[in-house]
N, C-alpha and C positions, 0 to 999 in steps of 0.2 A: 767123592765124585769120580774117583779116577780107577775103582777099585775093580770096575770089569773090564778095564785096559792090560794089556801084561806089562811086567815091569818096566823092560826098557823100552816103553813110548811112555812112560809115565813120569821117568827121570825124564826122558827127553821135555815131554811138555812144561814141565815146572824148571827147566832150565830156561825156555822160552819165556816165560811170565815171567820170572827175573829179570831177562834181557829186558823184556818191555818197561818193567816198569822201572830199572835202573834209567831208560833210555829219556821216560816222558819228566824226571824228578829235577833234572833243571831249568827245564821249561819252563815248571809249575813253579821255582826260586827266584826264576826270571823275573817270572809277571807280578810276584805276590814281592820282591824287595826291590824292585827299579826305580824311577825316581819319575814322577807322570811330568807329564808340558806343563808349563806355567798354565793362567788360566787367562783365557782373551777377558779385556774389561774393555769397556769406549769412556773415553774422558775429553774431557773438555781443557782446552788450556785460559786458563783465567787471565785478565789484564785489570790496573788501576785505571782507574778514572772519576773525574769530579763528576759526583750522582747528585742532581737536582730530587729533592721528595718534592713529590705530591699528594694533596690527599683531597679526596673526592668528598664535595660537600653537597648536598642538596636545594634547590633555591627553586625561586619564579619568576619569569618576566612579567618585568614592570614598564609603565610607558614612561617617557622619559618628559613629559608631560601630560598635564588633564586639565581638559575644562570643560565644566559639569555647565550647559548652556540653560539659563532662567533668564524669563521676562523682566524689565524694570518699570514696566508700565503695563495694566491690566487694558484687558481690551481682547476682542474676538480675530483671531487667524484668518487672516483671507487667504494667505498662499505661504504654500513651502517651497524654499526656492534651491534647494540641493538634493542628491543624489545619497541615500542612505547608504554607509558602507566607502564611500567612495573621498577623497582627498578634496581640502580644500583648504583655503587660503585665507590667513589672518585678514580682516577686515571685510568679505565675501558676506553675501547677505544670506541669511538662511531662511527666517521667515518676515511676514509684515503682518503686522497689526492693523486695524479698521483704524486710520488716523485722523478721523471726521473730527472730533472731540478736540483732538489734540493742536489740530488745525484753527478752529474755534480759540480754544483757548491761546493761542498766539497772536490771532487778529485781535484779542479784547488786551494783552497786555502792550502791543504796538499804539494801541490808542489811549491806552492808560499814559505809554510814555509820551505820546504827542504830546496827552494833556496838561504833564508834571511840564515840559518842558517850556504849552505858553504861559503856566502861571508861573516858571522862573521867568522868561522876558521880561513880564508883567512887574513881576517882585523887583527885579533888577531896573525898571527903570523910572520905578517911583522912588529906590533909595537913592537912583540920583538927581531926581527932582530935590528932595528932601534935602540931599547934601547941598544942594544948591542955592536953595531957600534960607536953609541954616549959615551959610557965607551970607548972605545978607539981611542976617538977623530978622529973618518974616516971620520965623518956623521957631521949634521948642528944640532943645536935644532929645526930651523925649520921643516926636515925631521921629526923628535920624534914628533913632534907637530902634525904635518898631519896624521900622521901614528894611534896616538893615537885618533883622530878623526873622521879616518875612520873607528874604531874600534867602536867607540859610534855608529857612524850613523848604522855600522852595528847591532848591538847589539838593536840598537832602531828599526830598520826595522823587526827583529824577535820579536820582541812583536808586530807589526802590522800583521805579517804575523799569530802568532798565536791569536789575537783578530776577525779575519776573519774569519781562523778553526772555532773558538767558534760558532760564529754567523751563519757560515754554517751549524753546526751541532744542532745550536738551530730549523733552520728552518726547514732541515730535520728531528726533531724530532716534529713539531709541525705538521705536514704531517699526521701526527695519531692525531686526534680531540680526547682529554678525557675528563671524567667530573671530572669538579672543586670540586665538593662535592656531599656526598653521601643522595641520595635524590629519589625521581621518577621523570624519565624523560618523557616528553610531545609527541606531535605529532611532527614529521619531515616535516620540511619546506623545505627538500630538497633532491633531489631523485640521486641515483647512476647515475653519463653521467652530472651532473648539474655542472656549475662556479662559483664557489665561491672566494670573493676577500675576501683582508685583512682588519679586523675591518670594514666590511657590516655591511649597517643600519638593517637588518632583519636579526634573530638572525636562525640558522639552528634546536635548539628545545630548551626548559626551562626545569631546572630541580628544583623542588619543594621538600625540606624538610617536612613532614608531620608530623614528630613524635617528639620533641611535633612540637604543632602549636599554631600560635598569633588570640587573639580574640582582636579586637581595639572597642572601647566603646566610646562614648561621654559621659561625666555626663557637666551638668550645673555648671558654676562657681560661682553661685548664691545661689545654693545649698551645694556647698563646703564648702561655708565660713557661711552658718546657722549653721553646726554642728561644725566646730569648734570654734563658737563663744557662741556655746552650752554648749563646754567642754563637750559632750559625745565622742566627738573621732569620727575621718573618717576614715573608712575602706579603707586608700592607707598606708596600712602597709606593707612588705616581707610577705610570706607566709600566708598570709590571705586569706583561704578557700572561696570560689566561686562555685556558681552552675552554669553552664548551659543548659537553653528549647530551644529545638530546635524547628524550623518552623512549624512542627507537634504539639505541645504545647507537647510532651515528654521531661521528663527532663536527662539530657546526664548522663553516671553511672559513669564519671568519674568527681570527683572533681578540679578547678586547682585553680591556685595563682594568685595574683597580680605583674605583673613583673617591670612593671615601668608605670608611671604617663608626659603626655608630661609638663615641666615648663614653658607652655604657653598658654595664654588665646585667640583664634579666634576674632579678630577683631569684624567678621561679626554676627556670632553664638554666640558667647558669651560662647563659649561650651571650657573643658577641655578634653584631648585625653588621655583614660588611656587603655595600655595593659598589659591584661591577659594572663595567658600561662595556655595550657592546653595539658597534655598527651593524643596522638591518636594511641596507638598500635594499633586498626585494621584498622586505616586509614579510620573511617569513619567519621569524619570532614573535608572537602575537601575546598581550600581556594576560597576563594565568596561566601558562602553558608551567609547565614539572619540568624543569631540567637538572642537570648536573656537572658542576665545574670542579675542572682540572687545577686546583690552586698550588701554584710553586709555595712549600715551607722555608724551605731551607736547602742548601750547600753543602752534603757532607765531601770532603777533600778526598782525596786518594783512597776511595772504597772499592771495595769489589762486588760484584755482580757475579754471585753463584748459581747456577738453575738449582729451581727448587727441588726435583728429581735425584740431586747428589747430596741433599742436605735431610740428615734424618736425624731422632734425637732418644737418646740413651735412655736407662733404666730412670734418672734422675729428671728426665724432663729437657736436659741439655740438649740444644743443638749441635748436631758433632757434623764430620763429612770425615772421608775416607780419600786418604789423597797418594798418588803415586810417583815416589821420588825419583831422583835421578839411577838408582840403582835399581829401577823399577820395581819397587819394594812398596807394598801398602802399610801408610801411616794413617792416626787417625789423629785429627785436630778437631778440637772444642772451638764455638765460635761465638763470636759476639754479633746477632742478626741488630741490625736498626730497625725493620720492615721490609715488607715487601713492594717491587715494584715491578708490574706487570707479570712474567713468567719467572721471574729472580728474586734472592733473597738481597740484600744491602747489608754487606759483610763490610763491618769496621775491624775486626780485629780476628788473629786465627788463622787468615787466608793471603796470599801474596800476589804480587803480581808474578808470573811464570809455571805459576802452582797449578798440576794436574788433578781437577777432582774426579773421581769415577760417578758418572751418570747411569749406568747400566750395566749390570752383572754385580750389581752391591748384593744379594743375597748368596753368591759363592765365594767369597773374596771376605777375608778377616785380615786384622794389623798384624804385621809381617812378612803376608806370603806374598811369594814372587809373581809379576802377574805379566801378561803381555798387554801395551797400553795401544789401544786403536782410537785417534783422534777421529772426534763428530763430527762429518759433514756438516758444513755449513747450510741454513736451512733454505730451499730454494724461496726466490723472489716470487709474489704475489703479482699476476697480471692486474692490471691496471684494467678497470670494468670502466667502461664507456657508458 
C-alpha cells in the first residue's frame, strides 16, 4: 500500500503505526484483565417469629335458627297479621284462622263439664244418704256400694269433661298462628280466603334466626390428624378466633368462633363438618350465601417468613434461596417450606433470623460471587378508603 510513497515517508509512517499500536495495547489489557464491580442485588433482611397457619376452607351460612311455620288446626285464613321479610317476635301472631267451629266446639264441652259436675253433686249426695242409712241399718251394703261407685264414675266423667274444655281451648287458641321464635320471617305461602289443614306438608312461611348465624365448613380428616400428630395443635378449640372472605374476596369486620366440630368422618368425602358461629347485627350474612374462612391450624415456633420472589427451586425439584453473607458473598441454602402464607413462604429449617435473601437480581448472581447488598424499602402503607 505504501509502494508509491518514497522511502523515507514510508519508514516514517510504519514507525508511526508502531507507536500507535504499542500506545492503545494496554488499554486493551486493562479492560480485558481488571476485575468488574461487585454486582448490585436488593435483599431482604429475614426475622423469626411465631407464624399462626391458616388454611382457607370453603362453607355457607346457616341460620342459627328455623322454624318452618304449619297449622295445628284446619280451617280457612281470614288475616295475615305480619310483614314478609321483616323481624318479629316469639309469640307475635302471624295469621287467624275462621274460629267459629272452634268456638262452638268449646261452648259444647263447658256444658258437657257443667253437666259431669251436677251428676257428681248428685252421686255425691246419695252416697251420703246411703252411708247414712247403712249406720242405721235401713239400707243394704250393697246399696253403700253402688252408691259409692256412682259417685267415682261420676267424679271420673268430670275430669273427661274438663280434659275436653282443655283441648277445646287449646284448639281455639291455635286459631291465631304465632311464631315459635324470634327471628325474620320469610315469604307467605298463604293468602287470606286459603285452607289450611293440620300439620300440612307446606309450611305457610320460615322464620330464620340471623343474629348470630352458623357458617358449616368441611376441613379434610387427613389433614386433621397431620397436625395433631404434629403436636402443634388444631385450631377446633372454644373460642378460637376466625375470619371470614366473603364472595366478593372482602374480608367480613366481624370476627367469630368455633362452636362445634361434627364427631364424624363422611364415608364418601373423607371430609369433617365443623361449625363456626358468627355475630350478624346488621343482618348482612344471609343463609346460602358461599363464603370462605380463615381457620387458625396451628403454631409453627420460631419460623421464618421468606418472600416468595427469593425462593426458587433447583434441578431436583428443591426449594433453594440464594443468601448474602456477612462478607457479602452469595451462598446458596436448601430449604425446608411448610406452606405458603399470603406473599411468603413458612421457612422451618435452612433460613435464620438475620439472614439476607436476595429478592431481585437472582438471574446475574451465582454461589460465590461477590455482590453489593441493597436492602428493600419497606412497602408503603395502604390509605385507608372511607
Amino acid at each position: 500500500m505504501l509502494k508509491g510513497f518514497p522511502r523515507t515517508l514510508r519508514r516514517s509512517l510504519a514507525a508511526a503505526g508502531l507507536l500507535a499500536a504499542s500506545a492503545a495495547l494496554p488499554a486493551t489489557a486493562q479492560q480485558q484483565g481488571g476485575t468488574p464491580p461487585p454486582q448490585p442485588v436488593t435483599v431482604v433482611t429475614l426475622q423469626a417469629s411465631d407464624v399462626t397457619l391458616t388454611s382457607t376452607l370453603p362453607g355457607r351460612v346457616a341460620a342459627s335458627g328455623v322454624a318452618e311455620v304449619r297449622p295445628q288446626v284446619s280451617g280457612i285464613i281470614t288475616e295475615r297479621l305480619f310483614e314478609e321479610g321483616k323481624p318479629v317476635d316469639e309469640g307475635d301472631a302471624l295469621y287467624r284462622i275462621d274460629a267459629a267451629s272452634y268456638e262452638a266446639a268449646k261452648a259444647a264441652a263447658e256444658a258437657s263439664l257443667a253437666q259431669a259436675r251436677a251428676q257428681l253433686s248428685s252421686a255425691e249426695r246419695e252416697e251420703t244418704r246411703q252411708a247414712e242409712l247403712r249406720q242405721r241399718n235401713v239400707t243394704s251394703q250393697q246399696n253403700l256400694d253402688d252408691a259409692i261407685a256412682a259417685r267415682d264414675v261420676a267424679a271420673a266423667a268430670v275430669k273427661v269433661a274438663e280434659a275436653n274444655l282443655l283441648a277445646a281451648e287449646i284448639d281455639l287458641e291455635r286459631t291465631t298462628i304465632r311464631a315459635p321464635l324470634t327471628g325474620v320471617a320469610g315469604l307467605s305461602a298463604a293468602t287470606q280466603g286459603a285452607l289450611v289443614t293440620s300439620g300440612q306438608a307446606t309450611a305457610l312461611t320460615t322464620i330464620r334466626q340471623l343474629d348470630p348465624v352458623y357458617v358449616d365448613v368441611t376441613q379434610s380428616a387427613a389433614e386433621i390428624l397431620r397436625w395433631r400428630r404434629s403436636g402443634q395443635g388444631v385450631a377446633e378449640e372454644e373460642n378460637q378466633l376466625v375470619q371470614l372472605r366473603l364472595a366478593d374476596g372482602e374480608i367480613y369486620e366481624h370476627t367469630g368462633h368455633l362452636a362445634a366440630a361434627e364427631p364424624h368422618v363422611n364415608e364418601q368425602t373423607g371430609v369433617v363438618v365443623l361449625r363456626l358461629e358468627f355475630p350478624n347485627p346488621e343482618q348482612f350474612l344471609l343463609p346460602g350465601m358461599y363464603i370462605q374462612v380463615e381457620l387458625p391450624q396451628g403454631v409453627v415456633t420460631g419460623a421464618i417468613l421468606a418472600p416468595q420472589e427469593g425462593v426458587t427451586r433447583d434441578r431436583r425439584g428443591r426449594p433453594i434461596a440464594l443468601v448474602v453473607n456477612a462478607q457479602n458473598v452469595v451462598e446458596t441454602r436448601e430449604l425446608t417450606v411448610q406452606r405458603d402464607q399470603g406473599p411468603n413462604w413458612v421457612v422451618t429449617e435452612g433460613l435464620s433470623a438475620g439472614d439476607r435473601i436476595i429478592v431481585a437480581g437472582l438471574q446475574k448472581v451465582s454461589s460465590g460471587m461477590t455482590v453489593t447488598p441493597q436492602e428493600r424499602p419497606a412497602a408503603p402503607a395502604q390509605p385507608v378508603s372511607e
